[in-house]
C-alpha positions as CSV (number, residue, x, y, z in Angstrom):
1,X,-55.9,4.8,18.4
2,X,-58.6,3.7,16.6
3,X,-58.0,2.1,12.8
4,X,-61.5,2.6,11.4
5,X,-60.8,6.8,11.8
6,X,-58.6,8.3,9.6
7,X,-55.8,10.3,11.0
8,X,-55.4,13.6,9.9
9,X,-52.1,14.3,10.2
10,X,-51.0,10.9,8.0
11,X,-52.0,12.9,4.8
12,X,-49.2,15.7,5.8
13,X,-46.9,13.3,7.0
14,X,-44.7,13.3,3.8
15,X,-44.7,16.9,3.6
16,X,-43.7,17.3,7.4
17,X,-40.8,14.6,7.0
18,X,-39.6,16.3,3.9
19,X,-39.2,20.1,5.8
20,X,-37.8,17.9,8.8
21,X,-35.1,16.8,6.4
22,X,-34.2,20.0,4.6
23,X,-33.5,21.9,8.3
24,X,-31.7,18.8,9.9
25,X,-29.2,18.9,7.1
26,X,-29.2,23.2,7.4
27,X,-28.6,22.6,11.0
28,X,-25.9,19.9,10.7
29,X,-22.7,21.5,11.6
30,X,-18.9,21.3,12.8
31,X,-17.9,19.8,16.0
32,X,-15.8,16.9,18.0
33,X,-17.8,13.9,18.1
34,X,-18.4,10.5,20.1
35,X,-20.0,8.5,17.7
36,X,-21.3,5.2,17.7
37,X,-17.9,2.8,17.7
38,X,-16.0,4.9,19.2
39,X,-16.5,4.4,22.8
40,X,-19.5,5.1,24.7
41,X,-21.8,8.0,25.0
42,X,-25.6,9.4,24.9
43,X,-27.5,10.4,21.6
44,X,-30.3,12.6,21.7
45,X,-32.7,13.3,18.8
46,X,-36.2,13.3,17.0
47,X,-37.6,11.1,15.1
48,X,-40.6,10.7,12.5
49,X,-42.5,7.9,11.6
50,X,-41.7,4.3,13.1
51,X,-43.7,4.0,16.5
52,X,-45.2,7.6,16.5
53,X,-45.9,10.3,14.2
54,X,-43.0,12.5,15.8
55,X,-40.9,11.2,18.7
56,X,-38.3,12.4,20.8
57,X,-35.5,9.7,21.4
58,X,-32.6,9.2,23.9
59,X,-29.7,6.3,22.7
60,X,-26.9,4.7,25.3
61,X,-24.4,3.5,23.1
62,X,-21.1,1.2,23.7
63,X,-18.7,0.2,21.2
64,X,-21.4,-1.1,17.9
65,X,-23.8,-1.9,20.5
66,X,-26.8,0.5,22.0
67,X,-30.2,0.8,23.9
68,X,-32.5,3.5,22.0
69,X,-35.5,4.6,24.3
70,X,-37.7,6.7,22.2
71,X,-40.9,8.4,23.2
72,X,-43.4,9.8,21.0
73,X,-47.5,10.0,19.2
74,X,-49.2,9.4,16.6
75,X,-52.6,12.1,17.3
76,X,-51.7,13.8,20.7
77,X,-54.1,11.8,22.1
78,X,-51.4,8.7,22.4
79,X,-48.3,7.8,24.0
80,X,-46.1,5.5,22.3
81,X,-43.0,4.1,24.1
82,X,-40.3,1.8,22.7
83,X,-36.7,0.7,24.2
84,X,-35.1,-1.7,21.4
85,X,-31.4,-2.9,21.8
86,X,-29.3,-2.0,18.5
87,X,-26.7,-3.4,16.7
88,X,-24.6,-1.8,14.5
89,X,-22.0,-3.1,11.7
90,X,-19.1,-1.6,9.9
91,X,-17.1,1.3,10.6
92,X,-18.4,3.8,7.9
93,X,-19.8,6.8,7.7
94,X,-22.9,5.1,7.0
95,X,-23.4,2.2,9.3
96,X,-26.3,-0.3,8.9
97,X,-28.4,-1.7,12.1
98,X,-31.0,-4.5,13.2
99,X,-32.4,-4.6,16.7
100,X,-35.0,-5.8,18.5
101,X,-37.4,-4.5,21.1
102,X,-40.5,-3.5,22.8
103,X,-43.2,-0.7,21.7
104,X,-46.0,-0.1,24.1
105,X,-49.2,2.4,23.2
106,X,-51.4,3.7,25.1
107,X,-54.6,5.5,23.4
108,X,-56.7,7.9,25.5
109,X,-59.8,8.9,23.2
110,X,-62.7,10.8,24.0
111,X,-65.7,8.9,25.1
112,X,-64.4,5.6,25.2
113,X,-62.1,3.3,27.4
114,X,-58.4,3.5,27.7
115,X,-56.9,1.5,24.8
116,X,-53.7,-0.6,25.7
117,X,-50.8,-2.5,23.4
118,X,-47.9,-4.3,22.9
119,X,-45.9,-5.0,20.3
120,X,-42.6,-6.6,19.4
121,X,-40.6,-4.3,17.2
122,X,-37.4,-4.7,15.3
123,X,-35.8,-2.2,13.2
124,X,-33.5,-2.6,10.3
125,X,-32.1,0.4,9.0
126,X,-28.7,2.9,8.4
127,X,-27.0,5.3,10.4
128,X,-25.6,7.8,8.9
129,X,-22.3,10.4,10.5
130,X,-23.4,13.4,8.7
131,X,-20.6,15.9,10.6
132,X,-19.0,16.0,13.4
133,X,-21.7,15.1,16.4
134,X,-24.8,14.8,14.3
135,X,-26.3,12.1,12.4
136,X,-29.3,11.2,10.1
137,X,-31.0,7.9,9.6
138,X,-33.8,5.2,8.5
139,X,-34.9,2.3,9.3
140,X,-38.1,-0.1,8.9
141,X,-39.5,-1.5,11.6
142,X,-41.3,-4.6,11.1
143,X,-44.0,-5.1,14.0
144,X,-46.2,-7.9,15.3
145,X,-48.9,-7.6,17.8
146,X,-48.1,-9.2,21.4
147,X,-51.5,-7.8,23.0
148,X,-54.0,-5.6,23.2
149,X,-56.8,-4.2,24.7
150,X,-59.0,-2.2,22.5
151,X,-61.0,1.0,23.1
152,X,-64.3,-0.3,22.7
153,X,-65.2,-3.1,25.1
154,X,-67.4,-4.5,22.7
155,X,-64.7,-5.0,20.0
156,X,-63.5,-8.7,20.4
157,X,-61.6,-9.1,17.5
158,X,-59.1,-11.2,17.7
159,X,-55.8,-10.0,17.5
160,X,-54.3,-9.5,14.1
161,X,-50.9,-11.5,13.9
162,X,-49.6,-9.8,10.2
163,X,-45.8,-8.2,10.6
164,X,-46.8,-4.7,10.1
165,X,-43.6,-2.6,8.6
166,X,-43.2,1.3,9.6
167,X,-40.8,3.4,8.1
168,X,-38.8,5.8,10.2
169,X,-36.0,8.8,9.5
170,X,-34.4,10.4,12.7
171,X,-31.8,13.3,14.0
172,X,-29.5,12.3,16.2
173,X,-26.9,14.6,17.4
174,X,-24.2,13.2,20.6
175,X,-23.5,14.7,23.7
């Protein structure tokens, strides 16, 4: 993942989140649900934005308490990998979250040297029961760089310590 190339697919990205949107809530339909406070159960869903581009995400919940692994890219030429332990308050329809976690990337470019990271993430964000088993939500996750190991060899930057903030909507329907 190289920041001095622009990505191509970041100028579609709004486009691709807004048609993502239109059929979650088309798909969204009746059904008997275990949702998060009421007991324990598995979410499976798909997310944009936040540690990828598009990700695919699998959460263990208990109670108002969860572990969300989530796998995803940013280019197809990345893997991005985050497990982040979840809070969540209230027992509304719409349920806000913080959390806190690790995201690791791994880069694979052509031509150049594997590129490595880590990076403490924690979301903020609501949850939202749209009907029966499926739900919709956002967050922001506010990064900071723990490590990294760059693509090029000669690239000794040091490593940038800024929180970095990444918006992210998801689908999340329970088993």
């Amino acid at each position: 993942m190289n920041p001095r190339r622009p990505n191509p697919l970041r100028s579609r990205c709004p486009g691709l989140l807004a048609t993502a949107l239109l059929a979650l809530f088309a798909f969204a339909g009746a059904g008997e649900a275990q949702t998060i406070g009421a007991g324990s159960g598995v979410r499976f869903g798909v997310s944009f934005g936040g540690i990828s581009t598009v990700g695919l995400s699998v959460e263990f919940f208990d109670e108002h308490r969860s572990i969300d692994i989530t796998a995803g890219t940013w280019s197809f030429r990345d893997l991005s990998l985050s497990v982040v332990g979840k809070q969540y308050f209230g027992g509304a329809a719409a349920r806000p979250f913080v959390g806190a976690g690790l995201w690791l990337v791994t880069a694979f470019p052509k031509d150049e040297r594997v590129g490595l990271a880590a990076v403490l993430t924690a979301p903020v964000g609501v949850d939202w029961q749209v009907q029966g088993r499926h739900a919709l939500g956002a967050a922001l996750n506010v990064n900071r760089a723990l490590a990294v190991r760059r693509t090029d060899p000669e690239d000794d930057l040091p490593l940038n310590k800024r929180l970095v903030p990444l918006p992210q909507v998801y689908y999340r329907v329970s088993r």
